[in-house]
Every structure is written in C-alpha cells, then in structure tokens.
N, C-alpha and C positions, 0 to 999 in steps of 0.2 A: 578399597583403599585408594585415594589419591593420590595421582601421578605428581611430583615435583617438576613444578615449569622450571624451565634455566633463560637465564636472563634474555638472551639472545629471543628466545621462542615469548616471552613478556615483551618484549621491544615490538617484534612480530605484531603480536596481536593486539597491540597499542595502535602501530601504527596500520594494519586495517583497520580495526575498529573507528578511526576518527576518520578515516577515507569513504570508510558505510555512511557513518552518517552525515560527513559532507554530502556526499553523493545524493543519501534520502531528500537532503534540504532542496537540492540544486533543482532537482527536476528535469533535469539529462538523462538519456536513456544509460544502460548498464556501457553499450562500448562507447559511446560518445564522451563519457565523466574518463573512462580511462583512454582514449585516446587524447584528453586536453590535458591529462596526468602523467602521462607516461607508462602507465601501466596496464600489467598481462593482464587480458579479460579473461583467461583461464583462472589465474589464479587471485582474480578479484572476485571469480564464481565461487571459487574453494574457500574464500574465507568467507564470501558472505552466508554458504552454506552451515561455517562452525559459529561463525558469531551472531545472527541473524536468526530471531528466534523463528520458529514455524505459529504460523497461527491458525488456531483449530474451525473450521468453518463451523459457521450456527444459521438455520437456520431459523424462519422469520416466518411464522405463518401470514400470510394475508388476507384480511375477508376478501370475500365476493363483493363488488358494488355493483349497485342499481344501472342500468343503464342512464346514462346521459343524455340529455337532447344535444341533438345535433348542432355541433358549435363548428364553426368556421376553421380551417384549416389552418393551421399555424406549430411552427419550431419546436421542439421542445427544450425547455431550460435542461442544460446539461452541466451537471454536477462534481467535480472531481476532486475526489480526498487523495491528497500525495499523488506518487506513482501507484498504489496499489488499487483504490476504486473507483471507478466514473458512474452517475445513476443518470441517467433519463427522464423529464420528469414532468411530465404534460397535462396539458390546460386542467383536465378534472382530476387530478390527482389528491389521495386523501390524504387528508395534513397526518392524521393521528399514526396512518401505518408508515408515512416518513421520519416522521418524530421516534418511532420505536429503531426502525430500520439504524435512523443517526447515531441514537443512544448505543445499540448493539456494535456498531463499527466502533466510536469513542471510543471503548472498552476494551477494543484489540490494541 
C-alpha cells in the first residue's frame, strides 16, 4: 500500500527534483552547484539518492583487435557524456565496438 505524500513533502521533492536536474545540465561538481545555491550538500546527497534513479551496469563485450603497425604517438580524443562517463579513445580505435558502447549508454 502507498504512503500519502502531504503537501509540504510534494513541495519538497519538487523542489529538489528541479535542483537534480539543474545541477545534471550545469556540469558543476555536486558541492560547487550547492555552494552557488545555497545548499546543504548533505542533504542534496539524500534527495539525489530518493529521486535519482540508480542505473544497472551492462556490460559490453569487446573483440580482440589485430595488432596495429606502429603509428606515431599521439593524444587521445577524450569523450564525455554528462557528469556520469568520459571514454578514451585513440588513433586505432574500432568504430563498430564504440558505436555499440554509445548506443548501450543512450539507453541509460
């Protein structure tokens, strides 16, 4: 059976709710969006733990690739979705196992 919210506790979770996903969009770490706020990083923890869903890790098998010839040193393109993942992603890299990799994040 479900609990009946009381206004107060709807107010609540309205307004973290819209501070979560300000915060997702911002790209601020968790204490920096609440010290430019005004608020408790305790309890921006605690609601982002009831309103923030959890997402179930999947893995991704990868083939094996052929060795490479020896290509010149160089950076690698580094990749970052949101705050949640950054990929790595250098000169021989296979298109098909990033393309799955992308799709499978998309989806969280």
């Amino acid at each position: 059976m479900q609990r009946a919210i009381s206004v107060a506790g709807q107010q609540r979770r309205k307004f973290w709710g819209n501070h979560l996903r300000a915060w997702q969009a911002s790209g601020q770490s968790q204490v920096g969006y609440c010290r430019k706020h005004g608020l408790s990083c305790k309890s921006f923890v605690y609601w982002k733990k009831r309103l923030v869903p959890r997402v179930a890790v999947s893995l991704v098998e990868v083939p094996r690739l052929q060795p490479a010839p020896a290509l010149p040193p160089c950076r690698p393109l580094r990749l970052m979705l949101g705050n949640r993942y950054g990929i790595e992603i250098e000169r021989d890299f296979d298109e098909q196992t990033l393309d799955r990799l992308l799709r499978v994040l998309e989806e969280r």
